[in-house]
C-alpha positions in Angstrom: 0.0 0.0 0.0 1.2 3.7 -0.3 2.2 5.7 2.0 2.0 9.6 2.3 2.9 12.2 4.4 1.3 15.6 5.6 3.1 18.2 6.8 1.6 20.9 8.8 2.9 24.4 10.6 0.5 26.3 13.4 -1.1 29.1 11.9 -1.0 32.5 13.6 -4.1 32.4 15.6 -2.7 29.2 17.1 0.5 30.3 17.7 -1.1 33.1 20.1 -2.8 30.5 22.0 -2.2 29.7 25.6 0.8 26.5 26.3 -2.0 25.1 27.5 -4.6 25.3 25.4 -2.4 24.2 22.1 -1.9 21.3 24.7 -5.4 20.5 24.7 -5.6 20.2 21.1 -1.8 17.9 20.8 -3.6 15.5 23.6 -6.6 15.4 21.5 -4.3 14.6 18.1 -2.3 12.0 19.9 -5.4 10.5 20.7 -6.5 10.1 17.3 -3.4 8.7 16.2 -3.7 6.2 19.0 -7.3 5.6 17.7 -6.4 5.1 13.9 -3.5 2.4 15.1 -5.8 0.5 16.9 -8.1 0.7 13.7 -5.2 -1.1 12.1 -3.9 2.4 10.1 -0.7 2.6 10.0 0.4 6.1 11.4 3.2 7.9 13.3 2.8 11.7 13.8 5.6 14.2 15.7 6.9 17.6 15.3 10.0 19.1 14.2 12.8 21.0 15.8 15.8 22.8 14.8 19.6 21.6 15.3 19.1 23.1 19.0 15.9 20.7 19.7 13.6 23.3 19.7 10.3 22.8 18.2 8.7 25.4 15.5 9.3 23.5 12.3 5.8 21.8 12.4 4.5 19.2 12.1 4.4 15.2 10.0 2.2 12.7 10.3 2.8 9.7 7.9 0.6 6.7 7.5 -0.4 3.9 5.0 -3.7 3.8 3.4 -4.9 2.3 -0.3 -5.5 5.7 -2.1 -4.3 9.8 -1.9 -8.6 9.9 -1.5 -8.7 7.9 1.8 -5.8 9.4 3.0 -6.9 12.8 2.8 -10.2 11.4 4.3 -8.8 10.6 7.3 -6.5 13.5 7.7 -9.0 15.7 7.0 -10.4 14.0 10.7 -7.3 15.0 12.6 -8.5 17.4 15.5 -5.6 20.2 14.6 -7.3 20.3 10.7 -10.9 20.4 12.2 -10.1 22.9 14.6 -8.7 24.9 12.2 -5.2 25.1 13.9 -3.0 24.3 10.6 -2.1 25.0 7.5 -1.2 21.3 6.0 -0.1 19.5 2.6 -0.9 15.8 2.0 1.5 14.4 -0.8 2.4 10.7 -1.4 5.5 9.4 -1.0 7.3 7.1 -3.3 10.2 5.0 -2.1 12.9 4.8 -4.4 15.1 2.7 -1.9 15.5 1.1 1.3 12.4 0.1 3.4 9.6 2.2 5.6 10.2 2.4 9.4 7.0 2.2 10.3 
């Protein structure tokens, strides 16, 4: 099956929002990642950070599904997107070499 990534940055309304409010929202995300794992979709999610470890590059969330159509489905079901939180791409990725780590 294909795999495909979506990146994602916090747009500026969520970047004015409380530490504990965006954490509200991350707790409900890594809940639904949970969720679509134990649904038996394939999916890791995280955030970026810079050479110093600190976050601000956004975010990826990559998982397996048959088609660019499901995937964007189910992304489009990710509590940061119906929040409106992020800006996000979906693309597909296509292996060239080695395997996939998840």
């Amino acid at each position: 099956m294909p795999w495909f990534i979506k990146t994602e940055q916090f747009n500026d309304e969520t970047v004015k929002l409380s530490h504990e409010s965006r954490k509200e929202f991350l707790d409900e995300h890594r809940s639904w990642v949970i969720e679509l794992n134990n649904k038996g979709i394939k999916a890791s999610s995280g955030y970026l950070v810079d050479k110093n470890h600190l976050p601000g590059g956004g975010g990826l969330l990559i998982l397996e599904t048959c088609s660019f159509a499901e995937a964007k489905s189910i992304i489009e079901q990710d509590p940061m997107i119906v929040a409106g939180l992020v800006t996000w791409v979906l693309q597909e990725w296509v292996p060239v070499f080695g395997q996939p780590m998840i």
